[in-house]
N, C-alpha and C positions, 0 to 999 in steps of 0.2 A: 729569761725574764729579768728586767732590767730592777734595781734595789725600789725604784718607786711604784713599780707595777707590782713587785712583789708582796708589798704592801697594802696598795689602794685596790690593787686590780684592773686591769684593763677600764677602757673609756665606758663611759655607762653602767659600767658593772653595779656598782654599787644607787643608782639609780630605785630610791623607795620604793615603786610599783614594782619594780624585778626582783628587788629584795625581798619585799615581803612576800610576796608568793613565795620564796624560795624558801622567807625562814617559818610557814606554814607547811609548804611539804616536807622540811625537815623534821617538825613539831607532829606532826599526824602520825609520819612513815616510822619516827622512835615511838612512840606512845603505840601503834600498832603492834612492834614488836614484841613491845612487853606486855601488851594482853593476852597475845596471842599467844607467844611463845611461855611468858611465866606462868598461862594461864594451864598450859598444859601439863606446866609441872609442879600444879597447886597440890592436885591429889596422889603425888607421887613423893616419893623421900627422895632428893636429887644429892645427899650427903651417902646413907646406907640403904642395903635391899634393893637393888635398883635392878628390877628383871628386865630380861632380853626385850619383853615388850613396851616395857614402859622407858627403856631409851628409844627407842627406835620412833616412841609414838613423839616425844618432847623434840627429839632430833629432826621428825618430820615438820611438827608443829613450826620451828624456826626457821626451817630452808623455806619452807611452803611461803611465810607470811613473811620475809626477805625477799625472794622471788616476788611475790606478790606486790613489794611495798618499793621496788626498784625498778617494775613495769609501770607503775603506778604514775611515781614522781621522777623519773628522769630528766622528761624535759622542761620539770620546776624549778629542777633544784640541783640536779646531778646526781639525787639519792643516796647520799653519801653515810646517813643513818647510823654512823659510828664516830666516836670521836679519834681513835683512832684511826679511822681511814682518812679522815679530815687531816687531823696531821701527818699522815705519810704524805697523802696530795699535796699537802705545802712544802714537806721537804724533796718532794719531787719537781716541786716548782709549776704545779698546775692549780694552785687557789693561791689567795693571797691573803695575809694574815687579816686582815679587818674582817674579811668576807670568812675567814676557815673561825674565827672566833665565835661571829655571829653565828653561824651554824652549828658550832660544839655547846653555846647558849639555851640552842631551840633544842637540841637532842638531848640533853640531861634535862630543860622543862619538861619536853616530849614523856622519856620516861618518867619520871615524877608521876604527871599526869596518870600517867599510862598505870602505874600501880597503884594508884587512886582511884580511878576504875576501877580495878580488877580486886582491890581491897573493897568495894561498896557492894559487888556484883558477886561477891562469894561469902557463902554460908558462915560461920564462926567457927565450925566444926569441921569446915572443908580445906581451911588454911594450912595447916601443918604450919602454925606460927612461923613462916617465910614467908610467903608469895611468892616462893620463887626464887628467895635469893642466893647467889653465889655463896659456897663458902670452900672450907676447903672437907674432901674425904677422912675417912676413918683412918687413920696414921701417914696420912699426905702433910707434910712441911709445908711450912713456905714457901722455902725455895723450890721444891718442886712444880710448888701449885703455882708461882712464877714461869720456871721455866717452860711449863705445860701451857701457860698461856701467850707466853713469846713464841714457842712454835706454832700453836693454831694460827693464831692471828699473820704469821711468816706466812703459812699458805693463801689464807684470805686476801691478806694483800695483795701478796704475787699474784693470784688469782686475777685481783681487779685490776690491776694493772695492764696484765696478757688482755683481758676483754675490752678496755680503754683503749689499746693500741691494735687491736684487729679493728680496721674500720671495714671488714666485707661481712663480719658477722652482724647476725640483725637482731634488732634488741634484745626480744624474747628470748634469742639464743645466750646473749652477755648474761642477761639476768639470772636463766636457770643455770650458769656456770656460778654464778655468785651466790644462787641459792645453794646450790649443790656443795659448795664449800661449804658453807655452814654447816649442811647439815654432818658433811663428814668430817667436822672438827667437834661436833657433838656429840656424833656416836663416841667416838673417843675419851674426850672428856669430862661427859658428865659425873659418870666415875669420881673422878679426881676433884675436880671443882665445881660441877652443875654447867662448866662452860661458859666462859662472858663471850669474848674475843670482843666487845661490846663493852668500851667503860659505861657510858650512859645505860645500858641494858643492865649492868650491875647496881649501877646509882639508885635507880628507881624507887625497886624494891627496898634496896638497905635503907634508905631513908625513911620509907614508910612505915618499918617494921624495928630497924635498928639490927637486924639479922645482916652480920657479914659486914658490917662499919669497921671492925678492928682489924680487916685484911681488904680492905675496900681499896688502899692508894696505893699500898704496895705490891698488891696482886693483882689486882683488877681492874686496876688504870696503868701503873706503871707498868705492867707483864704485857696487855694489847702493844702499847704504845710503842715500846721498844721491838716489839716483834716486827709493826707495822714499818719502823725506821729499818729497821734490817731489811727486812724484803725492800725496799726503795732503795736500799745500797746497795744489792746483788743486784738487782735490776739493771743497774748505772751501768756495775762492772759488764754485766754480762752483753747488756744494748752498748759499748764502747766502741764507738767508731760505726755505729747502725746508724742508719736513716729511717727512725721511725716514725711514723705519721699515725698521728693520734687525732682521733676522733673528737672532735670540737661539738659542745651543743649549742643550740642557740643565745643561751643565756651566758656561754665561755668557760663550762664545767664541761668537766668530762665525766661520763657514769662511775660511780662507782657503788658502795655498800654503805 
């Protein structure tokens, strides 16, 4: 991708009718996530007490409505539903900054939204004063709850990447590989953080609530973000000297989370 295409984006791209659809399914597919998914971890403590079922149930909750929200909007938008997937895709060289902006834009609206819902649509009593938000566990660090979240999001990416470049697998299949990640970076760390791998899925809530603002940019944007730039830099090394043919949508995104 040539410095001006990396920017603008290919011919058309940026074209307001294609656009806006796109930055509608980005706005819907992140506000999904976070009803669905914070919504199942309103009547749960996702800090302590976290039984066997009630990960399993929150960890379900997010693959499901991922999977769901990436069959959905692919051929809107590329599904991209993360701000960090968004910028791995640009340091991978598959979006282009105006375009990867506008869509990191609709996904922190998206959420917003989305916890604003799901704060009108829940009891006073049923809150457990989060909605859902990240924080970190009972004697989890910082930098733990950092590096916990640079490896989730390491698999996630890598993840989307493998399903981007298989162009013989078919949607449904990409998507539940992408749901599937989630959900097994969830079971793991809800524990530890309640889980983002999702800065915008983190933003939401804390904005609404102010729950998890004081570990908001350095754990839960900058922890995704950095995980998602590593997976795009083993990818490099490991595809070095490969011929891989990447799956094009119509819109000139490729699927991702």
């Amino acid at each position: 991708m040539n410095p001006k295409t990396l920017i603008l984006g290919s011919k058309g791209e940026l074209r307001p009718k294609s656009l806006g659809v796109a930055i509608l399914a980005e706005f819907l597919g992140t506000m999904f996530i976070v009803i669905f998914g914070c919504g199942a971890a309103i009547n749960n403590s996702l800090l302590t007490d976290v039984s066997t079922a009630d990960l399993v149930q929150i960890s379900l909750a997010f693959g499901l409505v991922v999977f769901g929200a990436v069959l959905m909007f692919w051929d809107a938008s590329g599904a991209n539903l993360n701000p960090a997937v968004t910028i791995g895709l640009f340091a991978a060289g598959k979006m282009s900054l105006i375009k990867g902006l506008v869509y990191i834009v609709a996904q922190c609206l998206g959420a917003i939204v989305g916890a604003l819902v799901l704060d009108a649509m829940t009891p006073n009593d049923a809150r457990n004063g989060n909605l859902g938000s990240n924080g970190l566990g009972e004697g989890v660090t910082e930098g733990q709850a950092f590096g916990l979240e640079l490896i989730t999001t390491f698999v996630l990416m890598s993840v989307v990447l493998t399903a981007c470049a298989d162009a013989t697998a078919s949607r449904v299949a990409k998507s539940f590989a992408i749901g599937g990640a989630v959900t097994l970076c969830h079971v793991l760390s809800i524990p530890y953080t309640g889980c983002s791998v999702n800065p915008a899925r983190s933003l939401g809530p804390a904005v609404i609530t102010g729950v998890g603002l004081d570990v908001l940019g350095q754990v839960f944007w900058l922890g995704p973000i950095c995980g998602a730039l590593v997976a795009v830099a083993i990818n490099k090394v490991m595809n070095c000297g490969k011929s891989s043919q990447v799956e094009h949508k119509t819109n000139g995104d490729t699927m991702s989370m």
